[in-house]
Each structure stands twice: as C-alpha cells, then as structure tokens.
MIDOSE-1310 file (N, C-alpha, C; in nm, 2 decimals, decimal comma, always signed):
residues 72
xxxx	+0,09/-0,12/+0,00/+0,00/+0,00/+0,00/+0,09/+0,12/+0,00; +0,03/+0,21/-0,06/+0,10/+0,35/-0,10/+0,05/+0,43/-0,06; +0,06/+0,48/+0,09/-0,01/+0,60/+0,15/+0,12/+0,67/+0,19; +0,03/+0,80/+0,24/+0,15/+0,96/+0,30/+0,08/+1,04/+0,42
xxxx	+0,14/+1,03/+0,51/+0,06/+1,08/+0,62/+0,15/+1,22/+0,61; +0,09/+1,36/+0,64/+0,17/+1,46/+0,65/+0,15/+1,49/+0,85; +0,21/+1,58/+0,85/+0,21/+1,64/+1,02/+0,15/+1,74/+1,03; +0,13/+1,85/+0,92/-0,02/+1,95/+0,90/-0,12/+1,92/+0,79
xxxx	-0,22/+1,96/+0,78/-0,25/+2,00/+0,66/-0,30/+2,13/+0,66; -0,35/+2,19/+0,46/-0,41/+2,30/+0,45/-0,49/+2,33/+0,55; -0,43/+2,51/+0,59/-0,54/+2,56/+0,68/-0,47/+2,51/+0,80; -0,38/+2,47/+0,86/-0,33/+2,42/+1,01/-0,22/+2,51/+1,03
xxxx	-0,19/+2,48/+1,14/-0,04/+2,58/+1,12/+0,07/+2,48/+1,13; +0,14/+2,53/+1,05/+0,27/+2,41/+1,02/+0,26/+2,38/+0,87; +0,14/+2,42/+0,83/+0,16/+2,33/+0,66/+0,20/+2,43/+0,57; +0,31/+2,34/+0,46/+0,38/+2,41/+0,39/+0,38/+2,32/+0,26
xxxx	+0,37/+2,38/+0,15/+0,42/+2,30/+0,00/+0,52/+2,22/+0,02; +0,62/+2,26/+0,09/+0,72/+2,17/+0,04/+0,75/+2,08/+0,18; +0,75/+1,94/+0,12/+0,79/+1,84/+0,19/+0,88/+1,77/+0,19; +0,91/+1,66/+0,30/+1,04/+1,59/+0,31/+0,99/+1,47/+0,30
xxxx	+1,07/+1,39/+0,17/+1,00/+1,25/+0,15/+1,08/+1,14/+0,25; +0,98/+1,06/+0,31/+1,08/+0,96/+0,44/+1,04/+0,81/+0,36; +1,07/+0,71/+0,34/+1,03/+0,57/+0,34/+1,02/+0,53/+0,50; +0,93/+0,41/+0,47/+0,87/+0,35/+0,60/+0,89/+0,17/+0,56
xxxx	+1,01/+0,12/+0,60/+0,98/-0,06/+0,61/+0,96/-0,08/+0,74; +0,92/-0,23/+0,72/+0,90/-0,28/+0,81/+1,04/-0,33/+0,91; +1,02/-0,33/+1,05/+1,15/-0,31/+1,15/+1,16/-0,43/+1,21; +1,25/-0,45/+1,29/+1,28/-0,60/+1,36/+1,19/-0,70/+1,42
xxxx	+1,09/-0,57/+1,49/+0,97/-0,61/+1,55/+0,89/-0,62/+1,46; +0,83/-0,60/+1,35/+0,72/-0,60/+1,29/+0,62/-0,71/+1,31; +0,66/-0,87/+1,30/+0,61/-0,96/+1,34/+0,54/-0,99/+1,46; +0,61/-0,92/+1,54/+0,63/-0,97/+1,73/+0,52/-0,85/+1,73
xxxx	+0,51/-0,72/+1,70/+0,42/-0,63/+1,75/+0,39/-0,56/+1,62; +0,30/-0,60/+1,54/+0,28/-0,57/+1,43/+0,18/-0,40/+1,46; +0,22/-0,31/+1,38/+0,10/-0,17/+1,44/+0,00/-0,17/+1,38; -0,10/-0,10/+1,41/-0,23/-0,12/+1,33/-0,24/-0,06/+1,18
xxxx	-0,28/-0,14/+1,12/-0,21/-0,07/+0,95/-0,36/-0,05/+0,88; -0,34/+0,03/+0,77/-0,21/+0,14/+0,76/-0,24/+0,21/+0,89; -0,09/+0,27/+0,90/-0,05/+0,37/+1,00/-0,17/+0,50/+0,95; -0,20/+0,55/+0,97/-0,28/+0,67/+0,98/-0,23/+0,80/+1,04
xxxx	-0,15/+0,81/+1,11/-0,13/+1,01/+1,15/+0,02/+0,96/+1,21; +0,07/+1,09/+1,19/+0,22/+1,09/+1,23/+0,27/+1,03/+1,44; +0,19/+1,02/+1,50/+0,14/+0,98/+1,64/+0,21/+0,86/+1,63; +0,10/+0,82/+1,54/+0,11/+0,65/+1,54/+0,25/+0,57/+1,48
xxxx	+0,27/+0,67/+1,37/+0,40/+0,61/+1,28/+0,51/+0,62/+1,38; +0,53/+0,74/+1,47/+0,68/+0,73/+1,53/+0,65/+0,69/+1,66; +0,53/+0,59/+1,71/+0,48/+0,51/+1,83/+0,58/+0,34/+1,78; +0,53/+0,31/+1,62/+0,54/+0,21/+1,56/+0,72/+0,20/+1,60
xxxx	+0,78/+0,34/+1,50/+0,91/+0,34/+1,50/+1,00/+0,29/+1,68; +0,93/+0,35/+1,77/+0,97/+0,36/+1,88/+0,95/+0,21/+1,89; +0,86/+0,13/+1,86/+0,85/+0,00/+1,91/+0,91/-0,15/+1,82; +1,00/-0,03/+1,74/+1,08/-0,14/+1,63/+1,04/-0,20/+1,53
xxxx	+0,85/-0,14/+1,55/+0,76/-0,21/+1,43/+0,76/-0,17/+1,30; +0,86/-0,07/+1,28/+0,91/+0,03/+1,14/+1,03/+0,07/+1,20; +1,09/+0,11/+1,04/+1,17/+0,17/+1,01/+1,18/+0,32/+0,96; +1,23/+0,43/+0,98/+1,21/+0,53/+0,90/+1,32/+0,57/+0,81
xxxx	+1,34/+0,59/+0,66/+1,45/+0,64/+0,62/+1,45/+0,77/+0,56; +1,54/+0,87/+0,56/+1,53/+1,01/+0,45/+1,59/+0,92/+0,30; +1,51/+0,98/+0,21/+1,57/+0,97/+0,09/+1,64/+1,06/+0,05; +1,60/+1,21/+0,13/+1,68/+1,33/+0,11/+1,61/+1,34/+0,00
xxxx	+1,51/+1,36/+0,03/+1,46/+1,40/-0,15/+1,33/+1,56/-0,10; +1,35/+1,62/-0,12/+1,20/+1,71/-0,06/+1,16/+1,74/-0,20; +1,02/+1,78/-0,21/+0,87/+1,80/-0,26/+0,83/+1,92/-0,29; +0,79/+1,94/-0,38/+0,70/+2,08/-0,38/+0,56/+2,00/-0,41
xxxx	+0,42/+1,99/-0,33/+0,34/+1,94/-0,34/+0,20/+2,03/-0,30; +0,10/+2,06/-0,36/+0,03/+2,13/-0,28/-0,07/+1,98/-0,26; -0,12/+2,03/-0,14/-0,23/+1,88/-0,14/-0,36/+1,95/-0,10; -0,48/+1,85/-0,18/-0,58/+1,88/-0,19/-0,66/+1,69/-0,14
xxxx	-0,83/+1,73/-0,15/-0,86/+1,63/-0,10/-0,92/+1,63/+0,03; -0,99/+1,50/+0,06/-1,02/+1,50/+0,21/-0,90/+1,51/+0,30; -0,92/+1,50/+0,43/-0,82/+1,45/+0,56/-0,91/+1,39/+0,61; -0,82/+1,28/+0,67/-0,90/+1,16/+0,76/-0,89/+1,24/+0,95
C-alpha cells in the first residue's frame, strides 16, 4: 500500500508545499508487535518506529506538493 501521512494540513499551522519525502519498512519487530495498519497520523508512525515495528529512512529527497482532497 502507497499512503502519506503529512504532520499539517491545508489551513493548520505548520503546513507548507514543500515536503520531506521519508520511506517507511517494516523493522525487527514487525512480526512480534505488528502496528495497526495502515499507520494513519504521524502519532502513530513514530509510536510504531519507537516499538521497532518500522523503520524510518530520509531519501533526502524534498517535494513541492500542494495537497488537496479530504483529511481523515
């Protein structure tokens, strides 16, 4: 699955066009304490990371993206 959780969105304070693209595998733990998937809000992703259930990497790549659409 190919989702993107951001840390603001449009209208919040913090949101900006340009983003920092991260990958997310799966971590040592994933099996042993699998997180509830998909991850949904940035909370949850660096709860997972903290519990070894991911991985986070920079690609060093940043975005100019505007985003449109619902928010969950």
């Amino acid at each position: 699955m190919h989702d993107h959780i951001l840390s603001a969105v449009p209208g919040s304070p913090g949101y900006a066009t340009q983003l920092e693209l991260l990958e997310v595998w799966p971590g040592p733990n994933f099996a042993q304490s699998p997180p509830a998937m998909p991850i949904e809000s940035e909370a949850a992703l660096f709860e997972a990371r903290d519990k070894g259930a991911v991985v986070i990497f920079s690609d060093e790549v940043a975005l100019h993206a505007v985003v449109t659409g619902p928010a969950k």
